[in-house]
C-alpha positions as CSV (number, residue, x, y, z in Angstrom):
1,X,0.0,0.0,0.0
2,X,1.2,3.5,-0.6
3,X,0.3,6.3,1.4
4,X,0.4,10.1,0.2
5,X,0.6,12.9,3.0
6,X,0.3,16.5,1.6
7,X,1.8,18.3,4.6
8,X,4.9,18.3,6.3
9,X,3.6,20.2,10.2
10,X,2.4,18.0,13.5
11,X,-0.6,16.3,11.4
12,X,0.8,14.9,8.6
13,X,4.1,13.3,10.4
14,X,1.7,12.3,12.9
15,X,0.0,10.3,10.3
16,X,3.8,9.0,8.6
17,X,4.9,7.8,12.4
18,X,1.8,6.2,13.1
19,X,1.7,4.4,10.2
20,X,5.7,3.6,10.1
21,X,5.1,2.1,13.5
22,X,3.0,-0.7,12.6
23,X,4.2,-1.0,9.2
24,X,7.8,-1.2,8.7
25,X,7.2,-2.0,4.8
26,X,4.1,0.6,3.6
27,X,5.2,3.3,0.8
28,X,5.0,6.6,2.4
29,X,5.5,9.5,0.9
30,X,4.9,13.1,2.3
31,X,4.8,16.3,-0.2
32,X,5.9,19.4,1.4
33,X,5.3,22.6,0.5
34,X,8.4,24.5,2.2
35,X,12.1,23.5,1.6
36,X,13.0,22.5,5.0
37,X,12.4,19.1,7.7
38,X,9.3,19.3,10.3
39,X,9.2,22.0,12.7
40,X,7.2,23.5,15.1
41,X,5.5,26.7,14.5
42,X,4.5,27.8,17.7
43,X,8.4,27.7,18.4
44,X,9.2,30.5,16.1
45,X,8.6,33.3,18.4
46,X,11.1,31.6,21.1
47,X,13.0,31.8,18.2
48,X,12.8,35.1,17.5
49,X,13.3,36.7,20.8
50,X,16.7,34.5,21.4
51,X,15.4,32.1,24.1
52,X,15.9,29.0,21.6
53,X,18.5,28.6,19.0
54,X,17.0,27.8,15.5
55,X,17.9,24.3,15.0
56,X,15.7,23.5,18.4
57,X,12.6,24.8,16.5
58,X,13.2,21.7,14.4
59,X,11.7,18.0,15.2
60,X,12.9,16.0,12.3
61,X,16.2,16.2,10.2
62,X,16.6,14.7,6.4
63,X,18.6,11.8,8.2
64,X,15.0,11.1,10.4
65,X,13.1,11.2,7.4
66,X,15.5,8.1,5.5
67,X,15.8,6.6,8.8
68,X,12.2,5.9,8.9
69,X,11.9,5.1,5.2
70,X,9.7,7.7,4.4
71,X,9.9,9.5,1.3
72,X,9.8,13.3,1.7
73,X,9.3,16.1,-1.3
74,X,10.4,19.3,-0.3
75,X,9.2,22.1,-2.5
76,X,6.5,19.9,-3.8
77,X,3.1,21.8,-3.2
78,X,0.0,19.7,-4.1
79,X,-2.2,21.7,-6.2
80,X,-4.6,19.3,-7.9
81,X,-5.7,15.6,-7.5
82,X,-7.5,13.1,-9.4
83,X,-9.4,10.8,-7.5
84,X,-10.6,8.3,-10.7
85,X,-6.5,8.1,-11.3
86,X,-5.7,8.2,-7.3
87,X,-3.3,10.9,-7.9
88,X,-1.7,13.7,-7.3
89,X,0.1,16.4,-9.0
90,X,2.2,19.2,-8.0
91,X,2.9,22.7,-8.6
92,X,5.7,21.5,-10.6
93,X,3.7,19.0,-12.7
94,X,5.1,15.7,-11.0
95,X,2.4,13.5,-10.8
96,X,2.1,11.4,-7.7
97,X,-0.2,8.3,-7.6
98,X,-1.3,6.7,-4.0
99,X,-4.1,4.4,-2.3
100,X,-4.4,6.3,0.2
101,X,-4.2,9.8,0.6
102,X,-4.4,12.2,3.6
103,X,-4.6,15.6,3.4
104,X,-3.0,17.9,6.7
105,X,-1.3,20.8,4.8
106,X,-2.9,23.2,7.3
107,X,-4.2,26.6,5.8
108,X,-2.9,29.8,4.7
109,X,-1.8,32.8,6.4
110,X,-4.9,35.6,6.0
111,X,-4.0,39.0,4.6
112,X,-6.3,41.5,4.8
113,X,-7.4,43.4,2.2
114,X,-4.8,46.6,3.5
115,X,-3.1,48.9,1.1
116,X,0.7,48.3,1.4
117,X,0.1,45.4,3.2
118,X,2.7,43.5,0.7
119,X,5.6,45.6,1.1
120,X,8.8,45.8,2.2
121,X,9.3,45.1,5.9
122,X,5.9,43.4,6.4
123,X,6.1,40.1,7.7
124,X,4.2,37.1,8.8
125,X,5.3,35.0,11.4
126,X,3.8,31.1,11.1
127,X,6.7,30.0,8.5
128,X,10.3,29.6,9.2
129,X,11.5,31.5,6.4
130,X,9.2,34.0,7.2
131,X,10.8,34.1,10.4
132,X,14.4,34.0,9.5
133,X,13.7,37.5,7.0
134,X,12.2,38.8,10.5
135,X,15.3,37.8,12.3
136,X,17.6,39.7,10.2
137,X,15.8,42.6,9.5
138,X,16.7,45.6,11.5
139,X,14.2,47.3,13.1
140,X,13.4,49.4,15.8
141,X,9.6,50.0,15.5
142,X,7.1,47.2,15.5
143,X,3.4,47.3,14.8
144,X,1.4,44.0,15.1
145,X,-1.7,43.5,13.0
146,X,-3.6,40.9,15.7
147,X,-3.7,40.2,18.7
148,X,-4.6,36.4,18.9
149,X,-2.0,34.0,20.9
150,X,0.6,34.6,17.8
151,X,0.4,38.4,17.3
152,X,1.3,38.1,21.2
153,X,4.5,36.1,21.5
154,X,5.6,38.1,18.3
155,X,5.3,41.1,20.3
156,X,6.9,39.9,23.6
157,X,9.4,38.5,21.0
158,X,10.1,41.9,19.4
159,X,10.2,43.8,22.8
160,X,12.6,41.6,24.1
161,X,14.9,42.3,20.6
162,X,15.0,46.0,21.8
163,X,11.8,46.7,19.7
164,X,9.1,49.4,20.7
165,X,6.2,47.6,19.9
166,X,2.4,48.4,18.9
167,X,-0.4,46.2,18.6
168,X,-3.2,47.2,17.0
169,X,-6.5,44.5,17.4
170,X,-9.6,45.4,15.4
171,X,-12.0,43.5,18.1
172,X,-12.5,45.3,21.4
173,X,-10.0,43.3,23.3
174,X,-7.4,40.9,22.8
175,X,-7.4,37.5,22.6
176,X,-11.1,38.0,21.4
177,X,-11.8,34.2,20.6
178,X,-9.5,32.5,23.4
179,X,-11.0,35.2,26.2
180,X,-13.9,37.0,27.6
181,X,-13.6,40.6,28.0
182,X,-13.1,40.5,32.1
183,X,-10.2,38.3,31.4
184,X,-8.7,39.8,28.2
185,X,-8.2,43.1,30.3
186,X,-6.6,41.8,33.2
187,X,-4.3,40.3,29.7
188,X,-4.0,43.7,28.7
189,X,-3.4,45.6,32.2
190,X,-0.4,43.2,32.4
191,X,1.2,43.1,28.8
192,X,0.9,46.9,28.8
193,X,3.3,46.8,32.4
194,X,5.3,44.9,30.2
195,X,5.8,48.2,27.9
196,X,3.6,47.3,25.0
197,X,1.2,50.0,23.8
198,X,-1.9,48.2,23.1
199,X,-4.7,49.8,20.6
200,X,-8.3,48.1,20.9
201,X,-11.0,48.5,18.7
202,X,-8.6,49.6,16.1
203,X,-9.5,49.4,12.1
204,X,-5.7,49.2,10.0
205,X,-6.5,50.9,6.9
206,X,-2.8,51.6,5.1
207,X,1.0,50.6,5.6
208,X,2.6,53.4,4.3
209,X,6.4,53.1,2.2
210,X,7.0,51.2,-0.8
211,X,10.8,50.5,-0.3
212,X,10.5,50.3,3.4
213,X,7.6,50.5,6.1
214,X,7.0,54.6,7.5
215,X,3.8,53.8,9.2
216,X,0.8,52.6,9.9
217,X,-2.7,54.3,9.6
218,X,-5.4,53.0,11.4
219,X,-9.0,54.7,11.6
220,X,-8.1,56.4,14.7
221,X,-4.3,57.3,14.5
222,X,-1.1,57.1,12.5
223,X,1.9,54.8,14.0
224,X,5.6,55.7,12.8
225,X,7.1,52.4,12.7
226,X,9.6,50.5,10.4
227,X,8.4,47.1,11.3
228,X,4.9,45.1,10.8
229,X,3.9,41.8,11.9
230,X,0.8,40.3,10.4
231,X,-0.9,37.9,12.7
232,X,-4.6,38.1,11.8
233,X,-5.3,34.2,11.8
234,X,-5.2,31.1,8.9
235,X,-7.3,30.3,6.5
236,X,-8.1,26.6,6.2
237,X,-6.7,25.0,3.6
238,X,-9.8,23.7,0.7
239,X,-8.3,24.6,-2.4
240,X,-6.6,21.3,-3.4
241,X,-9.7,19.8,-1.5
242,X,-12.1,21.2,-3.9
243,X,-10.3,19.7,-7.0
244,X,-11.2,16.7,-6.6
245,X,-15.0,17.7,-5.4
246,X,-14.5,16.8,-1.7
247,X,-17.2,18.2,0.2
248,X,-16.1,21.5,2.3
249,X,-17.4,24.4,4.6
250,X,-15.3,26.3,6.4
251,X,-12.4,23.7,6.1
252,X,-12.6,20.5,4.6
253,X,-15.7,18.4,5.8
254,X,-14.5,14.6,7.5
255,X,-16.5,11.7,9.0
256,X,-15.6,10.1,11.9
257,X,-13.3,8.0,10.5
258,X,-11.7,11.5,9.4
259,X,-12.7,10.6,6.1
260,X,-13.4,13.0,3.2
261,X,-16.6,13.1,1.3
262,X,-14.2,10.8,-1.3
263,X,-13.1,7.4,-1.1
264,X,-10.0,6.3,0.3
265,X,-9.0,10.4,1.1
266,X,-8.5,11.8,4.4
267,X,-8.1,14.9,6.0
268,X,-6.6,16.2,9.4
269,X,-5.1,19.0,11.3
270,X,-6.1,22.9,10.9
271,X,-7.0,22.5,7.2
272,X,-10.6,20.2,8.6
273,X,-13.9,21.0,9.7
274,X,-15.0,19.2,12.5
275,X,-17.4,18.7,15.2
276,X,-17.3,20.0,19.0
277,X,-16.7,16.9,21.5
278,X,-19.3,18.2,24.3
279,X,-21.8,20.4,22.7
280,X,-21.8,18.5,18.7
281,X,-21.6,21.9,17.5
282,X,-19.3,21.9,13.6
283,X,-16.2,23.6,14.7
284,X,-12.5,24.7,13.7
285,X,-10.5,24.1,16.9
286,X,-6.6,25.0,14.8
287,X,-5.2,23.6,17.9
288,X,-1.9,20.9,17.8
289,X,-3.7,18.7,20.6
290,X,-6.7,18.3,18.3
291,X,-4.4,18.1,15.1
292,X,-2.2,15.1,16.7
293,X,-5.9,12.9,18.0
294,X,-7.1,13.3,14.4
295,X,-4.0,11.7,12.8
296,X,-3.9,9.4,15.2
297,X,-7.3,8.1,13.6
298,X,-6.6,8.3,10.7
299,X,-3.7,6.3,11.0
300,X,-5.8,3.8,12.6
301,X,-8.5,3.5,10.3
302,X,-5.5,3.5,7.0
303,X,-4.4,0.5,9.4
304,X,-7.8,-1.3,9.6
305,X,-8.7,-0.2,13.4
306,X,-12.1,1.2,12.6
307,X,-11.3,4.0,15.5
308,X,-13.8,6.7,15.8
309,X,-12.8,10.5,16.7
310,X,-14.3,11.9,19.8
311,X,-14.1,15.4,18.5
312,X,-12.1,18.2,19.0
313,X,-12.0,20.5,21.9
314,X,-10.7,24.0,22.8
315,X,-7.9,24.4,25.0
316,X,-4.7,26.9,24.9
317,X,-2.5,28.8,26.6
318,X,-0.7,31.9,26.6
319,X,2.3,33.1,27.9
320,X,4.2,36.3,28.1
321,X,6.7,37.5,29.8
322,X,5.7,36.4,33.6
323,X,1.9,36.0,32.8
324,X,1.1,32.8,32.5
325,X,-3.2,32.2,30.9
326,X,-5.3,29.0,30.1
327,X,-8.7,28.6,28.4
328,X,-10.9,25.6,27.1
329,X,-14.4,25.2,26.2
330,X,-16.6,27.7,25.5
331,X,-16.7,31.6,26.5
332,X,-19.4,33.2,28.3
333,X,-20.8,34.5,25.4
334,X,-20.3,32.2,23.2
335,X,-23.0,30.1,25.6
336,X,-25.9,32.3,24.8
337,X,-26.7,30.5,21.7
338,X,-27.5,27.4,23.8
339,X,-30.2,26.5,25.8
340,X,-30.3,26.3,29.4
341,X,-29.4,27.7,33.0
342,X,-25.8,29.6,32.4
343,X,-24.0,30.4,35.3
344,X,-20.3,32.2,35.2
345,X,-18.2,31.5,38.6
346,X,-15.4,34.0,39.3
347,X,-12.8,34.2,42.1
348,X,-9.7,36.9,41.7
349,X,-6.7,37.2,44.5
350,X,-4.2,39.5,43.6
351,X,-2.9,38.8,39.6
352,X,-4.5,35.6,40.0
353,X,-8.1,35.4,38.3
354,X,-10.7,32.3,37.9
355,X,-13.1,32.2,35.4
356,X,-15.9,29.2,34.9
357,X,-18.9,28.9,32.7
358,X,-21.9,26.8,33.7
359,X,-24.6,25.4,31.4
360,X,-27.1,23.6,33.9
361,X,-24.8,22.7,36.1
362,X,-21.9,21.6,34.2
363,X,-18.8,22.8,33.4
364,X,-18.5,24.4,29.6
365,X,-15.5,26.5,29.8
366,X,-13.0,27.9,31.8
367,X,-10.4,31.0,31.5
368,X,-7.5,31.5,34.3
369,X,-4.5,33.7,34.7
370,X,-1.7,32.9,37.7
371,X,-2.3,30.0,39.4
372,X,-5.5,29.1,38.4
373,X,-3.9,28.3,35.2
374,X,-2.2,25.6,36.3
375,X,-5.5,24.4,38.1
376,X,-7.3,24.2,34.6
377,X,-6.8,20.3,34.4
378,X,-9.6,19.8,37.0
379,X,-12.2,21.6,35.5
380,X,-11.3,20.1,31.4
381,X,-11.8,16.4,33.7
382,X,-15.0,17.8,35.1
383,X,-16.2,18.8,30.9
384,X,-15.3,15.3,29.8
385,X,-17.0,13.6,33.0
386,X,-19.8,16.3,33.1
387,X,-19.6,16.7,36.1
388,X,-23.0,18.3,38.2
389,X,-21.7,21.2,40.4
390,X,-24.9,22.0,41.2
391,X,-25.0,18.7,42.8
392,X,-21.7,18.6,44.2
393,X,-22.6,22.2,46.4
394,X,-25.3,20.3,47.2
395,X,-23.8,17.3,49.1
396,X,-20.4,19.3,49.9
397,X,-20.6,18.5,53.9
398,X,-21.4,14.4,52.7
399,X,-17.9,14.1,50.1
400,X,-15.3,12.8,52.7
401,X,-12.5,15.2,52.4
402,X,-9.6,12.5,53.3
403,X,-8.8,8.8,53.0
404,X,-11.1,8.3,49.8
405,X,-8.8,8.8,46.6
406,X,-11.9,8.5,44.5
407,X,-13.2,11.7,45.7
408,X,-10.4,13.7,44.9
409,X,-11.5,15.2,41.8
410,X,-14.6,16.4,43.4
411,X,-12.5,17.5,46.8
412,X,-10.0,19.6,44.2
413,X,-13.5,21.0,41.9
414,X,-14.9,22.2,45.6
415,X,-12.1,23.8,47.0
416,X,-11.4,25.7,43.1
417,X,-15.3,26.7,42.7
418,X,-15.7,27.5,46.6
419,X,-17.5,25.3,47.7
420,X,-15.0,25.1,50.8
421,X,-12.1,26.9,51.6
422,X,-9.3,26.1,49.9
């Protein structure tokens, strides 16, 4: 059997060492897009502000790749298949036939539709070349176009360069899909102590300098700068999806086999379209937990198993500087959509801030900064468990509190939500 991966990130060598695992003698083959070995992209800021040298954002070599016996195109972007031939072909022409193919080549970095937003000294900052043009260039004035978990670490990795940075986020408050407002501003009280001028609500409308960046204009102001990071989010990847008539919406459309809409093709990673695991909702979690479960099944199914995927959840953190966040599930107001009794529990001490959402009693989301972050784990056990809060309040004084390790969870929920002191 030979297997075709189009995409070299965490899905598609998920998929390869999966596969390789079980079956030391299957064909595989991967096409990549970019001219270098697997790395991770959320290691690029650490990167960029000196905390890593570049060779640790790496997590394969050529010599990996042979080692394993799997056949790896660099340069070789997929932009058509033919699934009555079973094959690919690439931008080059090379055609490429399989029996199984599995498409994880992500999605493409979004531009907005800003004047000058192609010149000189713009960059984006999810590819490692893109990144390596950043690290050389010599700047002194940033302005970030985002403010989602990326535009962040590219700031706190431009400040720490000696940068004056600017971010500029057209939403009312940062982190706008990761964080409710309440949390998002304690975010913002502590990345501004930090020395980065924050602008909210903010509407980019030109990059101004052909040759090299002057400014930017925005609908309330006009930033001198020399430097611009776009981090305004991906676009999932349907394109090559759409050549050979696989079903799509947002992002490509799988089963629960993570199975396209066509025979014998799969899909995985941020390029898919899936489902939520608690509330069945469609969703597009672009999230490296979610992207590694759904190669997993797929490599399972390729293999036989008959696996189903649970769905995909939310969960990510952030961290700059000394601020350390969490979130999963759903926000506040993403919940008022959905039917039933919402509740929203909050505790703050200092820098330290708990936020919980409550859909009839159980446990739909969370936000946390400080040490509550590092709590987050109990209240993700109580989503999958669905747990009943309401209930455990209710029969606090009845839960023995030592010598039952069953009861733990429910001890550690009580203590976090206050139902006794901690």
């Amino acid at each position: 059997m030979k297997v075709v991966i189009v995409g070299n990130g965490i899905a598609g060598n998920r998929v390869a060492a999966e596969l390789r695992e079980r079956d030391r003698e299957m064909e595989i083959c991967i096409l990549s897009a970019e001219a270098v070995p697997e790395y991770d992209p959320c290691s690029l800021p650490y990167y960029l502000a000196g905390n890593i040298g570049k060779k640790d954002v790496f997590k394969k070599t050529v010599d990996d790749y042979k080692r394993l016996n799997i056949d790896v195109m660099f340069n070789s972007k997929a932009v058509s298949i033919n699934p009555e031939a079973k094959s690919v072909t690439t931008e080059e022409g090379v055609e490429i036939g399989y029996d199984k193919l599995v498409l994880a080549h992500g999605g493409a970095l979004f531009f907005p539709p800003i004047e000058g937003i192609r010149n000189a000294g713009v960059f984006s900052c999810k590819q490692m070349s893109e990144m390596e043009k950043l690290e050389a260039h010599k700047g002194r004035k940033a302005v970030v176009i985002g403010s989602g978990a990326i535009g962040i670490e590219a700031a706190e990795a431009l400040k720490k360069r000696g940068y004056e940075v600017h971010i500029i986020e057209l939403l009312g408050w940062i982190l706008p899909v990761l964080f409710d407002e309440p949390t998002a501003r304690l975010l913002e009280t502590a990345m501004e102590g930090y020395g980065i001028h924050l602008h909210t609500g903010e509407k980019v409308l030109q990059i101004k300098g052909d040759k090299a960046v002057s400014s930017v204009v925005t609908d309330k102001r006009e930033i001198e700068c020399d430097t611009v990071v776009v981090a305004t989010g991906v676009i999932p990847g349907t394109a090559l999806a759409k050549t050979a008539q696989i079903e799509t919406g947002r992002g490509i459309k799988v089963n629960r086999q993570m199975e396209t809409s066509v025979a014998d093709i799969y899909a995985c990673g941020d390029c898919v379209e899936t489902f939520d695991a608690c509330t069945e909702e469609t969703v597009m979690f672009q999230l490296k937990h979610n992207a590694i479960e759904q190669a997993q099944i797929v490599a399972g199914n390729i293999l036989g198993d008959h696996v189903k995927y649970l769905g995909a959840y939310a969960f990510a953190r952030v961290h700059f500087f000394n601020t350390h966040a969490s979130t999963f599930g759903k926000t506040m107001r993403a919940t008022a959509c959905l039917l039933g009794k919402s509740e929203l529990i909050e505790k703050q001490s200092g820098n330290d801030y708990l936020r919980v959402v409550l859909l009839d009693g159980k446990v739909l989301g969370g936000q946390a900064i400080g040490r509550y972050a590092d709590a987050m784990g109990a209240f993700i056990g109580a989503m999958w468990r669905k747990d009943d809060l309401d209930q455990l309040r209710a029969k606090w004084s009845k839960i023995p509190q030592a010598g039952a390790a069953a009861a733990w969870p429910l001890i550690r929920l009580g203590q976090l939500i206050g139902a006794a002191a901690p």
